[in-house]
Residue, then its C-alpha position, 0 to 999 in steps of 0.5 A: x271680873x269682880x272686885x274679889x278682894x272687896x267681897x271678901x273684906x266684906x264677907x271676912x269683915x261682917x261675918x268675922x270669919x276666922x279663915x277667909x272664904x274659898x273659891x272653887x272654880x271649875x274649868x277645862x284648862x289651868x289658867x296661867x301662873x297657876x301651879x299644882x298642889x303640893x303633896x298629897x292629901x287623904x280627900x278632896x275636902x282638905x283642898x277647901x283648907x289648903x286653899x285659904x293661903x294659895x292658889x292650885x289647880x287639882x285633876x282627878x288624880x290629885x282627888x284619887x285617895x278618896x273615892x267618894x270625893x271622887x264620886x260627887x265631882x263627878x271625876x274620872x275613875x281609875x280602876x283601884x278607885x273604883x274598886x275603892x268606891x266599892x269597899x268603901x260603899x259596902x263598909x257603909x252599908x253594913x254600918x248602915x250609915x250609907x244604905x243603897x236606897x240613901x245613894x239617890x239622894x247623894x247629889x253628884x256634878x251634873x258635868x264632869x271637869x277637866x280641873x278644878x281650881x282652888x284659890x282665896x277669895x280675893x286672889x281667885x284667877x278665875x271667877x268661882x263657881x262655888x265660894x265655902x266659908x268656914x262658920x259658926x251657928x252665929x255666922x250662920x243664923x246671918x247666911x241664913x237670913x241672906x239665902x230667905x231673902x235672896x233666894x225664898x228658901x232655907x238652905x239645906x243643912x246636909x250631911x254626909x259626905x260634906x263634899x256633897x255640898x259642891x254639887x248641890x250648889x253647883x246644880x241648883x244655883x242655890x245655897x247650902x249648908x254643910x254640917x260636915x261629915x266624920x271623914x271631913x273633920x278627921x282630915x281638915x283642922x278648920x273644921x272643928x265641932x263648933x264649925x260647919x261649911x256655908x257654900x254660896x253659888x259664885x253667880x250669886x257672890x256679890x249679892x249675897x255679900x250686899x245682904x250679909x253686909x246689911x244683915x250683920x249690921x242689923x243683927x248688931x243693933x238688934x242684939x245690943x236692942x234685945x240685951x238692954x230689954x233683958x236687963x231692964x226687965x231683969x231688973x224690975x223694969x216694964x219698958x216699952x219697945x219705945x223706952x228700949x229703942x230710946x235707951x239704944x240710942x247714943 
């Protein structure tokens, strides 16, 4: 298994996140020493928080209050959920913020889990098959860079529901951007109007934090590069690249 606890002084270190990044691994049984979660929580989402300081194991009835949680992961359905799902599809429709032709286009587990394990980083039982970071437009133009040259795309930014953004990695091995949904940002404190939700593929963990190690070390020199630019020229100036790159050196 990997040094999980590196990757994520790595990622918490280069990124300067402000809560350290969650793994979520999907199994069939509870690995050992493992424990339920305490309480009930309002959507599955909110388990992305409550994991930043232990881990748990959840089943379908920890997800239960919310059904369209319950509906990307591709959990099993009780009867009061299905119905919940339901009314809660029809409220959208009527809103028209969901319509029956956007359900398509809601990307859903392609297989349905016995669990699914939620833990810090660095004390993950298991190796994760998605790893969340809570970020900021900063924090995100270096994941975006990472995922051109990782993966030779831009990773989506999607909408609602932001639970969606787990399947979407889990079923496309790439990376994604969410932007969060009302229901996400009524239930989870971390994710103010400022912060957004970056997934990376579990798969792809140690290589993505190879290249945001180097690219936020590049973005640094690079932004102190562009701000002696700014104020030479502010000031009357006419450098070079060459005078700026002099003037950068220590």
């Amino acid at each position: 298994m990997s040094d999980y606890a590196a990757i994520t002084e790595i990622l918490t270190g280069a990124l300067d996140l402000r809560q350290s990044p969650v793994a979520i691994c999907f199994t069939e049984s509870i690995p050992a020493g493992v424990g339920g979660h305490d309480g009930r929580v309002a959507a599955g989402c909110r388990f992305w928080q409550d994991a930043a300081s232990r881990a748990f194991a959840t089943s379908a009835t920890d997800h239960s209050m919310c059904a369209i949680g319950v509906y990307t992961h591709n959990l099993a359905f009780s009867p009061a959920g299905t119905l919940d799902l339901q009314d809660a599809l029809r409220v959208f429709s009527d809103l028209g913020y969901v319509r029956e032709e956007d359900l398509a286009s809601i990307p859903v587990l392609e297989t349905r889990p016995g669990y699914i394990v939620y833990a810090p980083l660095e004390r993950t039982p298991l190796r994760p098959d998605v790893v969340i970071l809570f970020v900021d437009a900063r924090q995100t133009l270096i994941l975006s860079e990472a995922t051109q040259q990782l993966e030779n795309q831009n990773p989506p930014a999607m909408g609602r529901p932001a639970c969606a953004v787990i399947p979407q990695v889990m079923n496309t091995g790439r990376a994604a951007l969410s932007l969060g949904c009302c229901g996400a940002r009524a239930y989870l404190d971390i994710l103010t109007d400022d912060v957004a939700v970056f997934a990376i593929p579990g798969v792809k963990l140690e290589a993505y934090a190879r290249r945001i190690e180097a690219l936020a070390k590049a973005n640094n020199v690079l932004s102190k590069f562009h701000q002696i630019r700014r104020d030479d020229i502010a000031s009357g100036g006419t450098p070079s690249i060459k005078d700026s790159l002099a003037a950068l050196a220590p």
